[in-house]
C-alpha positions as CSV (number, residue, x, y, z in Angstrom):
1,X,145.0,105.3,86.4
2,X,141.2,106.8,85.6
3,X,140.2,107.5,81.8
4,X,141.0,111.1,82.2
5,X,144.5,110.9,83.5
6,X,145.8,108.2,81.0
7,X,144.6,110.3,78.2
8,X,146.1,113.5,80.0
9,X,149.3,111.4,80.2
10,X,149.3,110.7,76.5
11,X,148.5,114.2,75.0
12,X,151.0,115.9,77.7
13,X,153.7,113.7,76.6
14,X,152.5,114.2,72.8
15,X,155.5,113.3,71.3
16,X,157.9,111.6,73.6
17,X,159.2,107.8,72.9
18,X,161.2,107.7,76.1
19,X,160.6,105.8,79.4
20,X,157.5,103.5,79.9
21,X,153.5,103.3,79.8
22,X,151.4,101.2,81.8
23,X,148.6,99.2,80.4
24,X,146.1,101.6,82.0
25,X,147.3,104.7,80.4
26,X,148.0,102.9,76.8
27,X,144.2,100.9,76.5
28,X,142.4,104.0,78.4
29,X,143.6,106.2,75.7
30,X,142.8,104.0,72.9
31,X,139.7,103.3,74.2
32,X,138.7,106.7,74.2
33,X,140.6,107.0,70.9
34,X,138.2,104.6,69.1
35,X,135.2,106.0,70.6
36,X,135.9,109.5,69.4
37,X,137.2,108.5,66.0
38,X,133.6,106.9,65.6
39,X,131.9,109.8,66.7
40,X,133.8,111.8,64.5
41,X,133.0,109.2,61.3
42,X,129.5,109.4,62.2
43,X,129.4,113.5,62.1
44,X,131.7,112.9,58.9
45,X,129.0,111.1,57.3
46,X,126.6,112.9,58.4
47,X,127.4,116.3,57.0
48,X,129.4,114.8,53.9
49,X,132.8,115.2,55.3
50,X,134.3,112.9,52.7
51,X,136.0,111.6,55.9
52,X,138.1,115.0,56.0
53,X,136.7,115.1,59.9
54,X,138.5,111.9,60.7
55,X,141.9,112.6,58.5
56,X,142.5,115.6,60.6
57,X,141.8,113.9,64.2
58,X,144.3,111.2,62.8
59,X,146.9,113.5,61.8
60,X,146.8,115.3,64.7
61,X,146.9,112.2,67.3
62,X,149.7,110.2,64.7
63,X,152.6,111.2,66.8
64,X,151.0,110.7,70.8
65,X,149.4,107.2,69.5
66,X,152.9,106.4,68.4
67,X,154.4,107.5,71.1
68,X,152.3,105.9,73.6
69,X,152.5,102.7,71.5
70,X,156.7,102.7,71.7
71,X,156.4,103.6,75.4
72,X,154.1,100.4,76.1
73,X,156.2,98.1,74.3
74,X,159.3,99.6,76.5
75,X,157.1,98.8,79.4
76,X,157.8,94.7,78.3
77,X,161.4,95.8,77.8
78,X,161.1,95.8,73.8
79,X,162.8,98.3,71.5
80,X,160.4,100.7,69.4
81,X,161.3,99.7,66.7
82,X,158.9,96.1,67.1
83,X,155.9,98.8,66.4
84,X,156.9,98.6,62.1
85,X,155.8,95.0,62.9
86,X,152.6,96.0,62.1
87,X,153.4,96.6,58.7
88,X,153.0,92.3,58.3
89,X,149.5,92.3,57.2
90,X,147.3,90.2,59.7
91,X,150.0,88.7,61.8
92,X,151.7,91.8,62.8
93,X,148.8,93.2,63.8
94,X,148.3,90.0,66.1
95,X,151.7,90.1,67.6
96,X,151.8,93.9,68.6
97,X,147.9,93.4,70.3
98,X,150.0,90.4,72.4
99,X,152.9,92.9,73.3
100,X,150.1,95.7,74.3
101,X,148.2,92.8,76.1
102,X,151.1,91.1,78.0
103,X,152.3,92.8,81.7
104,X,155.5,95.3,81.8
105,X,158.4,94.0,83.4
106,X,158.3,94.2,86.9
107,X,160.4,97.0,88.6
108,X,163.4,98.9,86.6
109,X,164.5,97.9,83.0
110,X,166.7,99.4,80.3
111,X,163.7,102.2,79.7
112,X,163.2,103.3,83.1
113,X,161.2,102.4,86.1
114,X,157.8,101.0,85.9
115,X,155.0,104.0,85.9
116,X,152.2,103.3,87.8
């Protein structure tokens, strides 16, 4: 899957936590996810935003970086619900990037089949 058609995956499917996403489509998109929100810090800072830039570009990708996020850790056959792991300061952090990192399960599981 190419940069442009994992982050066409993710916004298309803005807001869906069903079925499964590959490790293509989820680091693609947060690649390009990172890059632009420093871009957008830098333009922030340069015109004196007050960071108003970036709250809006992170309000308005919340919901598809969720939903990409859930959809990965259904790839490994996880529930959702393991993404409020995160809330554990330093080690939750560390044991979603794992789940992220780690290969889907191979061929159908309880979320669907595998996606590219």
């Amino acid at each position: 899957m190419s940069i442009g058609q994992s982050v066409a995956t993710v916004l298309k499917n803005y807001a869906v936590f069903r079925g499964r996403a590959s490790r293509p489509e989820f680091w693609w998109y947060y690649l390009v996810y990172v890059i632009v929100t420093v871009i957008i810090a830098l333009i922030d800072n340069a015109i004196g935003a007050g960071n108003i830039l970036i709250a809006i570009f992170s309000l308005a990708l919340f919901l598809p970086t969720l939903a990409v996020t859930i959809r990965r850790l259904h790839d490994s056959d996880k529930r959702g619900w393991w993404v409020l792991i995160q809330l554990i300061p330093i080690v939750g952090t560390i044991i979603i990037l794992i789940f992220m990192i780690s290969k889907g399960t191979p061929g159908d599981n309880r979320f669907g089949a595998p996606v590219g």
